[in-house]
C-alpha positions in Angstrom: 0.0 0.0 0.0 1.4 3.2 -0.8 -0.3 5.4 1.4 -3.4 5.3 3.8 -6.4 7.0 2.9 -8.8 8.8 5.2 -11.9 6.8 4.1 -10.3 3.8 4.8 -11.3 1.7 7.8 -8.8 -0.2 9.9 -9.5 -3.4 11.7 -7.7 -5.6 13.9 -6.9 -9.1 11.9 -8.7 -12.4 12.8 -7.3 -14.0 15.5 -5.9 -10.4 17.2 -7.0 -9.0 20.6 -6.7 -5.2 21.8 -6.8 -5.0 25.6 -6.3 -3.2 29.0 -3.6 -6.0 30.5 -3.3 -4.7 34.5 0.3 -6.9 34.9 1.8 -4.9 31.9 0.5 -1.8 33.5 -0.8 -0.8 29.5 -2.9 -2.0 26.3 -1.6 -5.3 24.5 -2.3 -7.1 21.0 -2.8 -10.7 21.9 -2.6 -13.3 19.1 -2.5 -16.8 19.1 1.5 -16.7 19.0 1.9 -13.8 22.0 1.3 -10.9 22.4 2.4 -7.2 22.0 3.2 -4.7 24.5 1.9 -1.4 23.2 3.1 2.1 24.5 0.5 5.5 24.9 -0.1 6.4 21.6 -0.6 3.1 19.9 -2.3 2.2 22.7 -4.3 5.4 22.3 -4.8 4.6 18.0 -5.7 0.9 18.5 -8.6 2.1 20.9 -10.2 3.7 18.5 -10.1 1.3 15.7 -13.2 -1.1 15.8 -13.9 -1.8 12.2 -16.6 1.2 11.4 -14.2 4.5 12.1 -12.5 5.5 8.9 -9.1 7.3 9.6 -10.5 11.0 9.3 -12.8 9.7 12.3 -10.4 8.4 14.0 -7.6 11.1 13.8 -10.4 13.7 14.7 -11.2 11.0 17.9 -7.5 11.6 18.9 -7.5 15.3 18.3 -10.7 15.9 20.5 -8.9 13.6 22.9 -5.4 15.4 22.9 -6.1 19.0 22.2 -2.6 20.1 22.8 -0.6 17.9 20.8 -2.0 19.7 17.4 -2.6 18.1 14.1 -2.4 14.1 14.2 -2.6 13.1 10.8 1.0 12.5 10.2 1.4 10.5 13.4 -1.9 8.6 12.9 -1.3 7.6 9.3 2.2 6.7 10.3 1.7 4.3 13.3 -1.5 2.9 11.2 1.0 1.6 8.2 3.2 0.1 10.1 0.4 -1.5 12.2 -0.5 -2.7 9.0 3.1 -3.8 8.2 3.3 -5.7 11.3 0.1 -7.7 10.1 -1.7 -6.0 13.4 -4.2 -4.9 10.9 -6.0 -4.9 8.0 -7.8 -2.0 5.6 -11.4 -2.2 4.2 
């Protein structure tokens, strides 16, 4: 994929779990070979991606969310490709 459009909509892949995990003290990807420890912000992305939110939604999500940190396009569109990369998840 060469770049990520805002009308696309990210899932997780089959066989993928996002979650709060209280021993890791943060949000983890659990998949039927382990599981992947994720810091703040892609802990903050993956929240918001439930199969229905298209990027625009989900960038403006994490805008209303972080009012400070400014425009998130860049940083959204950046951690979802290589989500995508590491097979975490998939486009519609």
């Amino acid at each position: 994929m060469m770049g990520i459009s805002m009308e696309q909509i990210p899932r997780l892949r089959p066989g993928f779990r996002f979650q709060w995990e209280p021993a890791q003290n943060a949000h983890v990807l659990l998949y039927p070979e382990g599981m992947v420890r994720l810091n703040g912000s892609a802990g903050a992305v993956l929240k918001e991606v439930d199969g229905q939110r298209n990027v625009a939604d989900i960038v403006a999500l994490l805008e209303q969310q972080f009012p400070d940190a400014g425009s998130l396009l860049e940083d959204v569109s950046d951690f979802l490709k290589d989500a995508e990369q590491q097979h975490w998840i998939v486009f519609t």
